[in-house]
N, CA and C of each residue as an Amber inpcrd file, in Angstrom:
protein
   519
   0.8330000  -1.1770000   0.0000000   0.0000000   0.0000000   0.0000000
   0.8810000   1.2460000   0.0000000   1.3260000   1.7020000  -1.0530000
   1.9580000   3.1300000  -1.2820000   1.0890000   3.7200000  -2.1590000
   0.7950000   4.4600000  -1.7910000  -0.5900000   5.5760000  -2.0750000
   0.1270000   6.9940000  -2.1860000  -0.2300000   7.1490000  -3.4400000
   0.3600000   8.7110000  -3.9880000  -1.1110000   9.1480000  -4.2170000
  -2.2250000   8.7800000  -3.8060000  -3.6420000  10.0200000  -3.8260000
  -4.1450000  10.7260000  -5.2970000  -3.7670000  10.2300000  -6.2470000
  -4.0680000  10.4340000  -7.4170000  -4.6640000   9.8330000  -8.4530000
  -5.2340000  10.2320000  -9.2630000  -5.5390000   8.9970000 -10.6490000
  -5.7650000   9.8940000 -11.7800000  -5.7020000   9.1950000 -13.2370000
  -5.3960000  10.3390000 -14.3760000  -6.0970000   9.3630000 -15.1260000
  -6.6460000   9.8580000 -16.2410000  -7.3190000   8.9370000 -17.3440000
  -6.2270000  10.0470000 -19.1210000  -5.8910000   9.2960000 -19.5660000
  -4.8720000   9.6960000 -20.7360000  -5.3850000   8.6590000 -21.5200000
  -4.4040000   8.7900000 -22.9850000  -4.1900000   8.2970000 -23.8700000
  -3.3070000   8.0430000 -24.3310000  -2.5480000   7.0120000 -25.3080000
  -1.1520000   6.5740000 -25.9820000  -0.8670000   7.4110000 -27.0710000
  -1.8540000   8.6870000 -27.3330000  -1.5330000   9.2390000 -28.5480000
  -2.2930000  10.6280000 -28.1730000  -1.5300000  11.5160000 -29.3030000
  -2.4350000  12.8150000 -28.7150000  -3.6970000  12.7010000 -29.9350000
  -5.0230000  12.6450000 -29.3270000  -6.1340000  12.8590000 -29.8210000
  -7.1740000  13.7130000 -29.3600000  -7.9430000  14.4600000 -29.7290000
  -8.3880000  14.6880000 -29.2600000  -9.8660000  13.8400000 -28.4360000
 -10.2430000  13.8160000 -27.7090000 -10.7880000  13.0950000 -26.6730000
 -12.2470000  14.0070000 -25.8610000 -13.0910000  13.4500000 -25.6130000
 -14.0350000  14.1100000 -24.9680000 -15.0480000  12.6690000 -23.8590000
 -14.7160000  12.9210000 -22.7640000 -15.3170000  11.5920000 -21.6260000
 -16.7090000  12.1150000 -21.5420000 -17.3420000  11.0540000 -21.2800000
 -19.1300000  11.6940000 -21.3460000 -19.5370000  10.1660000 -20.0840000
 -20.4550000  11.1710000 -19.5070000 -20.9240000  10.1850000 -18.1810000
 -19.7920000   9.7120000 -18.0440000 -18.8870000  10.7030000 -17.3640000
 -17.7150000   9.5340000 -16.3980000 -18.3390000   9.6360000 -14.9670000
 -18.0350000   9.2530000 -13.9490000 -18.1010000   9.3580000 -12.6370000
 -16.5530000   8.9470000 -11.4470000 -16.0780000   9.9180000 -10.6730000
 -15.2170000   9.4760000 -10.2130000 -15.3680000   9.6200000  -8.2810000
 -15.0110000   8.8100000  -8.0840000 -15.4880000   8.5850000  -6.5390000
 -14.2700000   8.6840000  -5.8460000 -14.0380000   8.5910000  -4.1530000
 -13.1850000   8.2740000  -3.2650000 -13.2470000   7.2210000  -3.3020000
 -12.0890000   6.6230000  -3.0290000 -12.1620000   4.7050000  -2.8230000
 -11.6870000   4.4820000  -0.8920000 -11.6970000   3.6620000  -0.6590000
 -11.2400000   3.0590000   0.8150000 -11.2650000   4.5020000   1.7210000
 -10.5940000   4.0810000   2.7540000 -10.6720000   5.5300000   3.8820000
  -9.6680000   6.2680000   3.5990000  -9.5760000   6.9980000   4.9190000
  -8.5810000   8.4770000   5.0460000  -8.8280000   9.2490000   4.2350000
  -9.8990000   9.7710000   4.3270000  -9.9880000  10.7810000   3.7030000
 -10.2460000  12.3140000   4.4880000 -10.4110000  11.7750000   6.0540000
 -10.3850000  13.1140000   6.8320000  -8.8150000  13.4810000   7.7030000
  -8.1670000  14.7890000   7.8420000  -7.3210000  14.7120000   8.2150000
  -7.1800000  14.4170000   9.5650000  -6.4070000  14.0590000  10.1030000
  -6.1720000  13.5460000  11.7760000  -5.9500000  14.8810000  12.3640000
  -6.3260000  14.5450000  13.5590000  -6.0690000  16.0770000  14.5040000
  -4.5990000  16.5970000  14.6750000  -4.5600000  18.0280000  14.9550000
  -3.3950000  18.6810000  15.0800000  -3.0090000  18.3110000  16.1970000
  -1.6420000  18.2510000  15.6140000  -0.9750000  17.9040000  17.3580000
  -0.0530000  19.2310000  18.1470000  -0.2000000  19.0940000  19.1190000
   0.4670000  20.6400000  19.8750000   1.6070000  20.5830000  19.2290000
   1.9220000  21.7590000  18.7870000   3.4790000  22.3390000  18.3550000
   3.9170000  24.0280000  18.7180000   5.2250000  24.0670000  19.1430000
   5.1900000  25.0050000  19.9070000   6.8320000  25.7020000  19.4920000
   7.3580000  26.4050000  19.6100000   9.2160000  26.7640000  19.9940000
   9.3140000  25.7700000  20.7250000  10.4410000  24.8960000  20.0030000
  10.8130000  23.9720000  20.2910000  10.9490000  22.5750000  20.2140000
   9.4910000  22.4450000  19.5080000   9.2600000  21.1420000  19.0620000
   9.9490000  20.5030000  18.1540000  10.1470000  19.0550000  17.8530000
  11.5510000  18.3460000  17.1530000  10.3800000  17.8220000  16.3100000
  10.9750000  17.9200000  15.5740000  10.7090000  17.6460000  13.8770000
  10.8800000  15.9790000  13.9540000   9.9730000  15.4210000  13.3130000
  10.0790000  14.0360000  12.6390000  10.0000000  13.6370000  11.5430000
   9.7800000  12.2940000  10.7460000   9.0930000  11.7820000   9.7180000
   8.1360000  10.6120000  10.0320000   6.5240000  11.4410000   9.7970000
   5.9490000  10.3170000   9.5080000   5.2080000   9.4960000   8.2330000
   4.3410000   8.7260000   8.1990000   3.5400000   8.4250000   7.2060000
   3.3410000   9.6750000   6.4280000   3.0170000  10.2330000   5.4510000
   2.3130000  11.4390000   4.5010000   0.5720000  10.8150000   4.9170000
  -0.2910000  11.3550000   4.8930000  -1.7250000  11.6530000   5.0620000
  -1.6930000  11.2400000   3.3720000  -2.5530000  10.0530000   2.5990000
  -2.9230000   9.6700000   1.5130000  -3.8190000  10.5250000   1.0000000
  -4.3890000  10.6050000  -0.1660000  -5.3720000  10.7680000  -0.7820000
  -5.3360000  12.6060000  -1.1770000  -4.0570000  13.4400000  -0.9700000
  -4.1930000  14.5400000  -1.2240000  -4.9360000  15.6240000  -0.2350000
  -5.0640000  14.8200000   0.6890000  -5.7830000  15.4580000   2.0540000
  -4.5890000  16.1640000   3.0530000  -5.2900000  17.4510000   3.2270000
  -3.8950000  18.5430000   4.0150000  -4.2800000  17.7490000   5.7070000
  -2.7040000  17.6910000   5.8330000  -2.4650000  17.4710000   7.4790000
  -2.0710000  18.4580000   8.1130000  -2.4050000  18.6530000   9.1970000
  -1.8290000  19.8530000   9.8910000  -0.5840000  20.0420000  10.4790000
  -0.2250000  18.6560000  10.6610000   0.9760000  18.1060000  11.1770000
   2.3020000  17.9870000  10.1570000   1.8340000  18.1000000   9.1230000
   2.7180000  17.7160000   8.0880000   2.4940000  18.8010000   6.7810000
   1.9710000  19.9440000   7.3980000   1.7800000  21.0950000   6.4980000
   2.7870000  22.4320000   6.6920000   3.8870000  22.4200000   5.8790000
   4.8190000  23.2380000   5.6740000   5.2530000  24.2630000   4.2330000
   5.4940000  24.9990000   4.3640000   6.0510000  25.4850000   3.1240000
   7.2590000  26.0590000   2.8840000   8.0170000  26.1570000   1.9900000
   9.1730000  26.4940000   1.4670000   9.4520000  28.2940000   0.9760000
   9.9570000  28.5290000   1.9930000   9.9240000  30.1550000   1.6030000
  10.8780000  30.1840000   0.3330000  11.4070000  31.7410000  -0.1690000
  12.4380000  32.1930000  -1.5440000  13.9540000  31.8710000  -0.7740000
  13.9010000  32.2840000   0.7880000  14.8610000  32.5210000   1.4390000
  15.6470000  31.2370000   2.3760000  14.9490000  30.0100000   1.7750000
  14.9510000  28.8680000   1.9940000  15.0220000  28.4810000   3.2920000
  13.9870000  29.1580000   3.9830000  13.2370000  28.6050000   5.1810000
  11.8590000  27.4280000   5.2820000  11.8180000  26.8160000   6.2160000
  10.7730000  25.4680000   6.3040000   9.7940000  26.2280000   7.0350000
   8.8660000  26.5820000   6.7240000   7.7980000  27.3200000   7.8170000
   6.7430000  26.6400000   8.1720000   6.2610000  25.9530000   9.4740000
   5.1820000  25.2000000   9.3340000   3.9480000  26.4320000   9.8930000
   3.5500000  25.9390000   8.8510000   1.7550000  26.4090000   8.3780000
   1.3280000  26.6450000   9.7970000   0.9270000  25.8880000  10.7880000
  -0.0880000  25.6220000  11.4750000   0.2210000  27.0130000  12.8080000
   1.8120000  26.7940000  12.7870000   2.7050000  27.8140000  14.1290000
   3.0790000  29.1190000  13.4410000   3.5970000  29.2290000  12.1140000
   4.7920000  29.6210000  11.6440000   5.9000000  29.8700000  11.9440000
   5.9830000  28.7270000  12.8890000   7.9210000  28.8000000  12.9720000
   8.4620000  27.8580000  12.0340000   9.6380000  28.1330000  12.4060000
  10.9590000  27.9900000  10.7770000  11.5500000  26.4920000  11.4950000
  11.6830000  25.7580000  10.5970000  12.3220000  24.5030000  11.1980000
  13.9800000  25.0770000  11.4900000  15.0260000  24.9220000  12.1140000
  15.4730000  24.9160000  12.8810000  17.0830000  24.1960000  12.8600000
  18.0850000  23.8770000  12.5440000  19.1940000  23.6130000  13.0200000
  20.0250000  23.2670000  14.1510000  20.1960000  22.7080000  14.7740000
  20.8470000  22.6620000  16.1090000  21.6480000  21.7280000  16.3990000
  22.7110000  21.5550000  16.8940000  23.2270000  19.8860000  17.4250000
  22.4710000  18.5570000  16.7870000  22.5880000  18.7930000  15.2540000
  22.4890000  17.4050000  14.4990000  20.5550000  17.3010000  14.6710000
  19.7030000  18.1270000  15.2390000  18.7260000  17.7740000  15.1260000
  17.8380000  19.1150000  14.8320000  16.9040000  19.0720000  14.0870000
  16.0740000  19.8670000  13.4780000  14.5400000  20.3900000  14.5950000
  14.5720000  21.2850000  15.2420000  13.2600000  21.6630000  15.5630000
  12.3590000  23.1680000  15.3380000  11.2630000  23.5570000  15.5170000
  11.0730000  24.6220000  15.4540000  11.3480000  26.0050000  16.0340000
  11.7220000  26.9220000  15.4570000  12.4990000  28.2690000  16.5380000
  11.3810000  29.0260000  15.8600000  11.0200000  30.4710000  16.3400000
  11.0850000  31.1740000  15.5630000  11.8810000  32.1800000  14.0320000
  10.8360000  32.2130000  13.2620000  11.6170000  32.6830000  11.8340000
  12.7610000  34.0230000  12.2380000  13.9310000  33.3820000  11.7680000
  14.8420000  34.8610000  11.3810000  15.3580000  34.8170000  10.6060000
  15.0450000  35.3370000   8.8680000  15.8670000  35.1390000   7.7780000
  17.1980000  35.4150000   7.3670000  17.9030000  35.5140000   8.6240000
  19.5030000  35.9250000   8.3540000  19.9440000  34.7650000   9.3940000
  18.9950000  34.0770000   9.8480000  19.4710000  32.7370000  10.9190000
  20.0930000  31.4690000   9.4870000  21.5010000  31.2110000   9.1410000
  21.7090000  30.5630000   8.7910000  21.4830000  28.9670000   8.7920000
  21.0510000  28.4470000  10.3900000  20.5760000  28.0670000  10.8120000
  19.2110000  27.2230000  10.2730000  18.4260000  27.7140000   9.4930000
  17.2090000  27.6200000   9.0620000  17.1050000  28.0210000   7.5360000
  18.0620000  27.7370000   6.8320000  18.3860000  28.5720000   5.1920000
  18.4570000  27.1250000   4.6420000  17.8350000  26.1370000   4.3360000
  17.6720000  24.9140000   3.9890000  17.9650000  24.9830000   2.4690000
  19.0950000  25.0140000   1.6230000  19.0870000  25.5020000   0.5800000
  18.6510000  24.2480000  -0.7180000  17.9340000  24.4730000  -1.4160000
  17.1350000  23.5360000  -2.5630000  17.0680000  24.1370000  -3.7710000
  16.8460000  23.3770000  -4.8620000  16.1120000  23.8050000  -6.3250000
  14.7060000  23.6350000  -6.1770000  14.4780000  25.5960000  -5.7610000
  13.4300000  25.6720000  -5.4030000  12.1410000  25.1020000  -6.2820000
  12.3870000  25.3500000  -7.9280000  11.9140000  24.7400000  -8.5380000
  11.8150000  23.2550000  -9.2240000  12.9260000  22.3270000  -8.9860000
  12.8340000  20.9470000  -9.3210000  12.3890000  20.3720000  -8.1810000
  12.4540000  21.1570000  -6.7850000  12.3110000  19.9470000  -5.4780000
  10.6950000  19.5260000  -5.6650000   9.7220000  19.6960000  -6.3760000
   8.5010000  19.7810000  -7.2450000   8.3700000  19.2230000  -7.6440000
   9.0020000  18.1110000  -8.8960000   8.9730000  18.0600000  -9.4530000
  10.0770000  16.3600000  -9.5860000  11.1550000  16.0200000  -8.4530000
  12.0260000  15.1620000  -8.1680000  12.0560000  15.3510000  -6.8410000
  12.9480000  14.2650000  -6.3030000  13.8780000  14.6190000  -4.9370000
  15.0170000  15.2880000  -4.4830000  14.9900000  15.7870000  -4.2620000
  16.2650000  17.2850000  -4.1810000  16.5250000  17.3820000  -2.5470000
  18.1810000  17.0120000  -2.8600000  18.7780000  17.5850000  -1.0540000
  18.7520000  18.6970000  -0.9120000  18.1840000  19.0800000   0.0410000
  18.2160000  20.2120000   1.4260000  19.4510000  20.1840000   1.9300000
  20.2320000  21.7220000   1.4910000  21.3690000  21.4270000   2.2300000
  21.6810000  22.7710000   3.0770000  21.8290000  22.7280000   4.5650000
  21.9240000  24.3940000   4.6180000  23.3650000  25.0660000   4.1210000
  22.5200000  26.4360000   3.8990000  23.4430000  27.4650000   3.4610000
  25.0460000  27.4290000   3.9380000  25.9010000  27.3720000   3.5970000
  27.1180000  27.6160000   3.8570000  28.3000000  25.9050000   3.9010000
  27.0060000  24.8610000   4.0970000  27.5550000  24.0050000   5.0420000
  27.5850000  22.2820000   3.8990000  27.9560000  21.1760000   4.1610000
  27.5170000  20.0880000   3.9650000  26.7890000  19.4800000   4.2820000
  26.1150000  19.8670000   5.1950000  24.8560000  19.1860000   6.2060000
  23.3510000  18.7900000   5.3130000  23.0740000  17.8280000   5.4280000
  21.2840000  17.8210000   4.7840000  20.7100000  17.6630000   5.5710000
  19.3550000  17.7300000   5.3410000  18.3150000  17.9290000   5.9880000
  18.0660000  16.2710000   5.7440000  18.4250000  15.5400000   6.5400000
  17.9860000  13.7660000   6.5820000  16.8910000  12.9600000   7.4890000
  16.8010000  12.0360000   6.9050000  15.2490000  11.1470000   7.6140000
  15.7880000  10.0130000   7.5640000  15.4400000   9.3030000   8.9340000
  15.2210000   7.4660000   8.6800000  14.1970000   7.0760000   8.8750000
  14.2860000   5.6510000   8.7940000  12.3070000   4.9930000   8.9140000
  12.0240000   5.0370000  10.2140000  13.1380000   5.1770000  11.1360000
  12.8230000   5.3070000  12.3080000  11.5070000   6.5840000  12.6960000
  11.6720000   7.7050000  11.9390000  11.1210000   8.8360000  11.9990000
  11.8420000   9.6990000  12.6840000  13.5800000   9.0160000  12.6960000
  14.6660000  10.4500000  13.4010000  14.2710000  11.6560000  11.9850000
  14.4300000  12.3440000  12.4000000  14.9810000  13.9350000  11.6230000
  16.0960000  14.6790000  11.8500000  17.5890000  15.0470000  11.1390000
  18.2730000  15.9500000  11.6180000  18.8780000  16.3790000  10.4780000
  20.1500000  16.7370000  11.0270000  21.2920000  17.2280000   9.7400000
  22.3990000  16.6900000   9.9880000  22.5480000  15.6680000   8.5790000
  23.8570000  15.5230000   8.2370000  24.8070000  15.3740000   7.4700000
  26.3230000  15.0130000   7.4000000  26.6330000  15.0690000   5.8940000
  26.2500000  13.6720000   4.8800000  25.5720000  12.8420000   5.8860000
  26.0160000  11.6740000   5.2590000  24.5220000  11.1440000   5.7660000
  23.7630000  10.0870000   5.0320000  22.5120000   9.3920000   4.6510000
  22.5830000   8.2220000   5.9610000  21.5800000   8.9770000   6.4590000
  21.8090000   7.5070000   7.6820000  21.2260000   5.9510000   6.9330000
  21.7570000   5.1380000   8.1400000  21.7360000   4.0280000   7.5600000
  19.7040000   3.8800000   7.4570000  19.3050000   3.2980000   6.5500000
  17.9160000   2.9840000   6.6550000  17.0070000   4.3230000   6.5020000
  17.7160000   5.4970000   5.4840000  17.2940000   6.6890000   5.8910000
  17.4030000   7.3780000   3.9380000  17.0810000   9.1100000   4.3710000
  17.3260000   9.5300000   3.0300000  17.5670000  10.8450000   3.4230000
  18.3460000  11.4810000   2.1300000  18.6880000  12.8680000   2.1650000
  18.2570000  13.5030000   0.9860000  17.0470000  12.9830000   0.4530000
  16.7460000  13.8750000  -0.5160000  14.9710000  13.7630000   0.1580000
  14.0060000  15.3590000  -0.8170000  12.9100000  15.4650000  -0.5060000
  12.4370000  16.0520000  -1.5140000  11.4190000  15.8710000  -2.0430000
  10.1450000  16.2210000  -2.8280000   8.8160000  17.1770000  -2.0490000
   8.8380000  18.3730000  -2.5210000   7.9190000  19.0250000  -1.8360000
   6.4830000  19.0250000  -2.8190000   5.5970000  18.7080000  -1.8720000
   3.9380000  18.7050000  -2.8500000   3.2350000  19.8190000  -2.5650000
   3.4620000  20.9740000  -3.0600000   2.8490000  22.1840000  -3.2330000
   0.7190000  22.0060000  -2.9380000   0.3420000  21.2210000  -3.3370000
  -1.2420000  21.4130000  -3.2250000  -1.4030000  20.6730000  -1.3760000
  -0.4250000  20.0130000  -1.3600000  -0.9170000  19.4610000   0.1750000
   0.0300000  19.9310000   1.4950000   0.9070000  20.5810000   1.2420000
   2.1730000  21.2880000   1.3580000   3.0580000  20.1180000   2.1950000
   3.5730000  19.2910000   1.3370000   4.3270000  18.0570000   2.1530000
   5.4100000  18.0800000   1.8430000   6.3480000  17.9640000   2.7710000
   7.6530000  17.4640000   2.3000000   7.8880000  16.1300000   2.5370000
   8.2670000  15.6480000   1.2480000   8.2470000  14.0000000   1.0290000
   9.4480000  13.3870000   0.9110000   9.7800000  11.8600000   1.6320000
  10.8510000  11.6700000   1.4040000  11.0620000  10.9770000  -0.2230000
   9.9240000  10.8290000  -0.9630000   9.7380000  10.4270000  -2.3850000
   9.0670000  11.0900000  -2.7670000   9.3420000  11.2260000  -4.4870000
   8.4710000  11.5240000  -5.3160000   7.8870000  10.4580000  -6.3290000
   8.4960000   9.6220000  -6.9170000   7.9860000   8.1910000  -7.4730000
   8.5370000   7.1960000  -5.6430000   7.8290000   6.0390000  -6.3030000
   7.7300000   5.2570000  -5.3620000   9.2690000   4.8020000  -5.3900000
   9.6010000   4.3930000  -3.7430000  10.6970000   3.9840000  -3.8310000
  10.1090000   2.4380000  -2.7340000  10.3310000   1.5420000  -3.0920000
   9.7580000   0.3150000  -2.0910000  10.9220000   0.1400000  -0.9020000
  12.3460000   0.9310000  -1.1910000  13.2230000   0.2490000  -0.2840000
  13.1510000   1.5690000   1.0630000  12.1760000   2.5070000   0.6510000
  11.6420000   3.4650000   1.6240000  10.4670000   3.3710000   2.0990000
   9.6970000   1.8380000   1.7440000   8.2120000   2.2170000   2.4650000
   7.3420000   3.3800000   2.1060000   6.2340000   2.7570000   2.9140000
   5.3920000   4.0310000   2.8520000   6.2520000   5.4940000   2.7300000
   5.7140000   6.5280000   1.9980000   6.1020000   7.8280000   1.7880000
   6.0160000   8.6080000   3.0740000   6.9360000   8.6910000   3.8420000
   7.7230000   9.5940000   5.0610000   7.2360000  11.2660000   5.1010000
   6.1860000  11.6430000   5.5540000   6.7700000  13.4330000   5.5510000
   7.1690000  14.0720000   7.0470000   7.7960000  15.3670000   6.4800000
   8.2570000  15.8020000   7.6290000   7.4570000  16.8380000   8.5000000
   7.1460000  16.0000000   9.9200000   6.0950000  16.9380000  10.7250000
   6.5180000  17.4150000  11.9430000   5.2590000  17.8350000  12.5760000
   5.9570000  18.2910000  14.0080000   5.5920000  16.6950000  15.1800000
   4.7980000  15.7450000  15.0380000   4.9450000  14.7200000  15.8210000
   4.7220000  13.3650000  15.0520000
């Protein structure tokens, strides 16, 4: 069960095409988001499951500033740097600290390392659901991320990867 929340109806050729009486439904559950969980200054960042079906989590709803800050939606604090582990501080855009640097436009689009500004460090995940920064891919883990703009997730995939399990995002619990 790796669930990317989508479905497309195409063709093998470009034609033009017109669907008449289609009908498209929800299939199986999750389709409501789970409750927010307290997050505050301070809170440590994890990876969990992604929320299926294109449904916003609150927990796992972040966005990617110009200035390559992690801002979660729900607080707006900036994810964070510290002694190898990532939590929320408040935003200061000259805090190097929190300058998560990406292709702002391919991380969209592929998996793209997060690396902060100045440094070798990435922004890394294991299945465990550790989160921190480092130079090097923990064992059972990844250093690249895919951000999904309509659900605002940061993913540890963008196509399926089976030797990563279920699709990982990064939340506050």
């Amino acid at each position: 069960n790796i669930d990317n929340g989508f479905a497309a109806f195409g063709l093998n050729e470009w034609f033009q095409v017109e669907f008449d009486n289609l009908y498209v439904d929800r299939a199986g559950a999750n389709w409501a988001p789970p409750a927010a969980c307290p997050a505050a200054v301070g809170t440590k960042l994890t990876a969990r499951n992604c929320q299926p079906n294109g449904v916003f989590d609150p927990n796992t709803g972040f966005s990617l500033s110009s200035n390559w800050q992690i801002v979660h939606l729900g607080t707006g604090l900036c994810a964070t740097s510290a002694a190898g582990a990532v939590s929320l501080q408040p935003c200061n855009y000259t805090n190097p600290a929190q300058q998560f640097q990406n292709d702002y436009t391919t991380i969209r689009n592929t998996v793209d390392p997060m690396t902060l500004v100045g440094t070798n460090q990435m922004l890394v995940g294991s299945l465990d659901g550790t989160v921190g920064v480092s130079a090097s891919t923990p064992n059972q883990g990844w250093n690249t991320w895919s951000y999904y703009p309509n659900t605002f997730q940061l993913r540890n995939q963008y196509d399926t990867n089976a030797a990563l399990g279920y699709p990982k995002c990064l939340s506050v619990c």
